[in-house]
C-alpha positions, 0 to 999 in steps of 0.5 A: 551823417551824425555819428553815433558810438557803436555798442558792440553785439552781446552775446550769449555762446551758452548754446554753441548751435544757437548763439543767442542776443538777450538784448532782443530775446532772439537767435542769430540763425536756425539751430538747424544751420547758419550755412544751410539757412544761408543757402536756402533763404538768402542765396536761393531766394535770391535765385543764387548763384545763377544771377550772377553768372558770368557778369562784372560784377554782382552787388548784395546788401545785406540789412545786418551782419550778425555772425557773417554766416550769410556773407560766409555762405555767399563768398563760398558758393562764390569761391565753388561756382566756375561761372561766376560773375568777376567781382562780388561786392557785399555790403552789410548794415550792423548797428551792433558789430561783433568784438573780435574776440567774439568773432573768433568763437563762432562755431563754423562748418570745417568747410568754412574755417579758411574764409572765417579765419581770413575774415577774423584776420581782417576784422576792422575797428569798432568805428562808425565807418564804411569799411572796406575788406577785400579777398580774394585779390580783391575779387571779393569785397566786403562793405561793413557799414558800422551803425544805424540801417537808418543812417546807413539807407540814407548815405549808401551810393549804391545798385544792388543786385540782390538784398538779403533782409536779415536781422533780429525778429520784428517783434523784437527789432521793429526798426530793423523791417519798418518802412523807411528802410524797405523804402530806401531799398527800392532807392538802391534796386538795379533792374531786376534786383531781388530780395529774401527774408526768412521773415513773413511779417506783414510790414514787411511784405506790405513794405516791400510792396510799397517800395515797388517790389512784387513778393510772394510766400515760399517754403521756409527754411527747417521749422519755419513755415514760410519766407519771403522772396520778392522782385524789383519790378516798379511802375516807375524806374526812379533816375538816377541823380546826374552827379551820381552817374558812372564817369566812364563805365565802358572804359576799359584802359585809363590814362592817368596823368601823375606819377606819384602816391595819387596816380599810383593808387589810382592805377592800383584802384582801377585796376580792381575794377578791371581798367587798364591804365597809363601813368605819364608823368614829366619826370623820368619816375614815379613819386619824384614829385611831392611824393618823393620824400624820404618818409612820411606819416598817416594816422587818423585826427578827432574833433568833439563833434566828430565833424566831416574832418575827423570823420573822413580821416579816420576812414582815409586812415582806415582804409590805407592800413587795410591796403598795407595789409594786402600789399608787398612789404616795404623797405620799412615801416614804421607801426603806431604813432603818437600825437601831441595833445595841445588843447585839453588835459588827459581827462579831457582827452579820456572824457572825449573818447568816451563819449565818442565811443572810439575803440582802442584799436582805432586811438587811445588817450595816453598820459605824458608819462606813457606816450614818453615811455613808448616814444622813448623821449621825454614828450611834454604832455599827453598824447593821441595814440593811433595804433594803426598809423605811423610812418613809411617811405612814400616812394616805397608805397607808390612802387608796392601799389604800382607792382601790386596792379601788376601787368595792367599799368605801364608807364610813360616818363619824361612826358610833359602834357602841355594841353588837354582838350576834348573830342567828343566822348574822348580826350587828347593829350598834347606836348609843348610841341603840339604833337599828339601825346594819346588819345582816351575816353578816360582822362584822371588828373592825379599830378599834385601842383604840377597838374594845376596848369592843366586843370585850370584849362579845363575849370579856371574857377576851381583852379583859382581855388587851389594853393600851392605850398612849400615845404621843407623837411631836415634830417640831421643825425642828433647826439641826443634822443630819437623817437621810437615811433613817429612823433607829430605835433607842432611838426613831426618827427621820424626816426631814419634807419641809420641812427638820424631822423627827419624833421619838419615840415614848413609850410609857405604859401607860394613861395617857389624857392627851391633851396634849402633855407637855414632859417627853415632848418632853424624852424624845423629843430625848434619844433623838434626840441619842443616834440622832444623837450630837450634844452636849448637852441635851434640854432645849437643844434644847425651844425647836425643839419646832414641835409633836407629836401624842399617839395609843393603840395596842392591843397584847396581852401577847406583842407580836403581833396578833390576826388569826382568828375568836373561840373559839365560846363555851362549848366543852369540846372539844380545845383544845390547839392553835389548830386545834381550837377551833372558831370563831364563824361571820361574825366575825373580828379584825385588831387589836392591832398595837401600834406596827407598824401599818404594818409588820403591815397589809397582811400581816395583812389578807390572812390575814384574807380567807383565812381568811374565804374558805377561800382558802390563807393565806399564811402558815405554820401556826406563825404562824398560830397566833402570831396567832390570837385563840385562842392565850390559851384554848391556853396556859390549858389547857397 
């Protein structure tokens, strides 16, 4: 997807009861009520909440956000209804999102000002992303896709329950109602999926009609005569793509193989989706592996073209500040962090926001000066400020997500897996002895390089694929300077909680040494007085060398992870996108991810259960297919 800046919502609070938008000379809802237009056109159009009754869970999308009063409204009647279905998954098009600032002075009913202030609370970045919000423990997800509904028709890997067709008037917004986006909502129709809009148009109805739903007039809400309710009932049910299929979508427990940041977040994320799960791992606990390390950084990256790296980092990073926000607190955290510009000078750097539109919550272009004085050390240039990054304690984040799924994981330590074969629909796990460690019909293999031997079994081309590095971390305890904030460059630096700091990292490609190396110290103190501008040597520095830690990190050739199912073994059809390969039923990867463990988990874990529950993904399609294990057999038969 090409990215495009977003421009906030103008808007006109001058009449409190009808907020306006000059931009298209319209209103954002009846001056009779948003929550009671919400609950007559969209809520009973949509023959709500009765449809959702009892069920796993119910999917709206909504064709613009506006104020949120009609998300509002629905969590609501969601929150007030005891047959409700068990998860709501809203997702909502907005190419012109509200500033926070603006959100907060939205007139609501008394009745909704608990959910309005929980939704301000969370209120994502300006940011063309998919963001994901989630309340109610989870129970209620809201999917903001900030940007053009063209765009966004397009890249949504979704089944929607019901639509609720919003937005500005025709007249005013035609690209809103045309027929490539009422087209692209048959697309994304479950059986029986419904649809209501308060507007009558012609394009509109015929648009329906064309996408394969029946639709008919109803009384409108106060003045308006008339809405639209419509029903999916085409002559012929579209299949879905094969590699779009739910992996295991009668799965009720997982086995999940890796006990570190992956498979911890895995459980976490399944969990959400109502899946049970077993963590085994070879080692007597969890994150002991390349997860162990006494710290670590996540943040966001940018490039000038706003390429798939960029993009699918910042909504990594995205997503995994808003997981810290709803997990137990950490034995610390560090908050914001600075990276070092190498390439371009601060206009540069200004000039390249600029044009990419990226608010200052998400990063802010600083002067060496200012990214001094909020590093507290004499940086050598200018630097990337991301507000919500910064530094924590991996082993930490891996308890916290673990203690957050609850009583829904147990574990299995001390447990080698020697082999992995399938029988029929379910897969067997067997030890160096050949005894039988558990049989599942949902395998996921989050072990990191140690899981390599075991993946190789099931794809030996992808796992040729993959490389092993070693890294090297130091902590010494300096006379000098420490940083105030994480600091990343040409290697990074963390402050530690007892007036020393952790440096590094190296990075060899098999090299299966585990010995801390002197010259990789020596390495990693360059780095720091480079980060920190401070005279003289590394090897000066080598006797305030207090220790290290060496780990291996699994990494594929195009530096992002492999999250999805296997390619099915032995097809010859369609491979020239990802969507088309069909995949093997009950298994699916979340590995591979490098150096960016923390950054990537929790995003990565949550595609993962969307993608084997059949639950919409959140994340766009072209970065779906960036991540998934397929892509390789893709770029072979291009």
């Amino acid at each position: 997807m090409k990215t495009q800046p977003i421009a906030p919502a103008q808007i006109d609070f001058s009449d409190p009861a009808a907020p306006s938008a000059p931009a298209f000379q319209d209103v954002y809802h009846s001056r009779a009520g948003a929550l009671e237009q919400a609950r007559h056109v969209f809520l009973g159009g949509n023959g709500l909440p009765e449809r959702w009754a009892q069920k796993p869970r119910f999917v709206i999308l909504e064709t613009g956000f506006g104020l949120g009063s009609n998300f509002l409204a629905t969590w609501q009647a969601w929150r007030q209804d005891t047959q409700r279905c068990q998860t709501l998954i809203f997702i909502s098009i907005e190419k012109h999102p509200l500033r926070k600032e603006d959100l907060a002075q939205v007139q609501r009913p008394d009745t909704l000002a608990d959910l309005a202030q929980q939704l301000h609370a969370a209120w994502p970045p300006l940011t063309p992303n998919l963001h994901r919000l989630a309340f109610e423990g989870g129970r209620v997800q809201l999917l903001l896709a900030f940007g053009d509904v063209h765009l966004w028709m397009r890249e949504l890997v979704a089944e929607v329950d019901a639509f609720y067709l919003d937005g500005f008037k025709p007249a005013s917004n035609a690209e809103m109602w045309d027929g490539h986006v009422l087209k692209a909502l048959g697309r994304r129709a479950a059986a029986g999926a419904t649809a209501a809009s308060w507007s009558v148009a012609p394009q509109l109805r015929e648009g329906l009609m064309a996408a394969g739903f029946s639709q008919e007039r109803q009384r409108g809400f106060a003045n308006k005569g008339g809405m639209c309710v419509a029903r999916y009932e085409p002559r012929h049910q579209a299949q879905k793509p094969a590699g779009r299929e739910a992996l295991a979508p009668k799965a009720k427990h997982a086995l999940i193989l890796g006990a570190g940041l992956a498979g911890a977040a895995c459980a976490w994320a399944l969990t959400a989706q109502g899946i049970k799960s077993t963590l085994i791992d070879a080692r007597p606990g969890p994150a002991q592996a390349a997860s162990g390390n006494p710290g670590g950084l996540y943040h966001g990256t940018l490039n000038p073209d706003d390429g798939l790296h960029a993009r699918f980092n910042r909504a990594a990073a995205l997503a995994t500040a808003e997981t810290l926000r709803s997990l137990p607190a950490l034995p610390w955290r560090q908050q914001g962090l600075l990276r070092l510009e190498q390439a371009r000078e601060l206009a540069q750097m200004q000039a390249l926001l600029q044009r990419q539109g990226l608010p200052p919550d998400y990063v802010q272009a600083l002067s060496q000066g200012e990214a001094a004085a909020l590093s507290g050390l004499a940086l050598p240039g200018p630097a990337w400020f991301y507000p919500s990054g910064g530094a924590l304690p991996p082993p930490a984040y891996a308890q916290a997500l673990l203690q957050a799924a609850g009583s829904a994981v147990s574990t299995q330590f001390n447990c080698r897996v020697a082999r992995i074969e399938s029988i029929g629909a379910n897969w067997r796990l067997w030890d160096e002895a050949e005894h039988l460690i558990a049989e599942t019909d949902l395998l996921v293999l989050a072990g990191g390089h140690e899981g390599q031997v075991l993946l190789a079994q099931l794809d030996s081309g992808l796992a040729a694929r993959l490389s092993v590095m070693r890294g090297q971390l130091s902590h010494l305890s300096p006379a000098g300077p420490r940083p105030k904030l994480p600091v990343a460059g040409l290697g990074y630096a963390i402050a530690d909680r007892e007036q020393g700091l952790w440096c590094g990292a190296t990075s060899q490609m098999d090299d299966g040494e585990p010995q801390l190396r002197s010259a990789d110290h020596e390495r990693n103190l360059a780095q720091w007085l480079s980060l920190s501008s401070q005279a003289g040597t590394a090897a000066e520095l080598l006797p305030q060398i207090q220790g290290g830690r060496v780990g291996w990190r699994l990494a594929t050739p195009d530096r992002l992870p492999l999250v999805g199912g296997l390619p099915l073994p032995g097809y010859a059809g369609r491979q020239d996108q990802t969507r088309f390969i069909p995949r093997r039923p009950g298994l699916a990867l979340c590995t591979a991810m490098g150096s960016r463990g923390i950054a990537w988990a929790a995003l990565c874990a949550q595609v993962l259960a969307a993608q084997v529950s059949g639950a919409p993904i959140p994340l766009e399609a072209s970065l779906l297919d960036a991540v998934d294990p397929a892509r390789f057999v893709m770029r072979e038969q291009r």
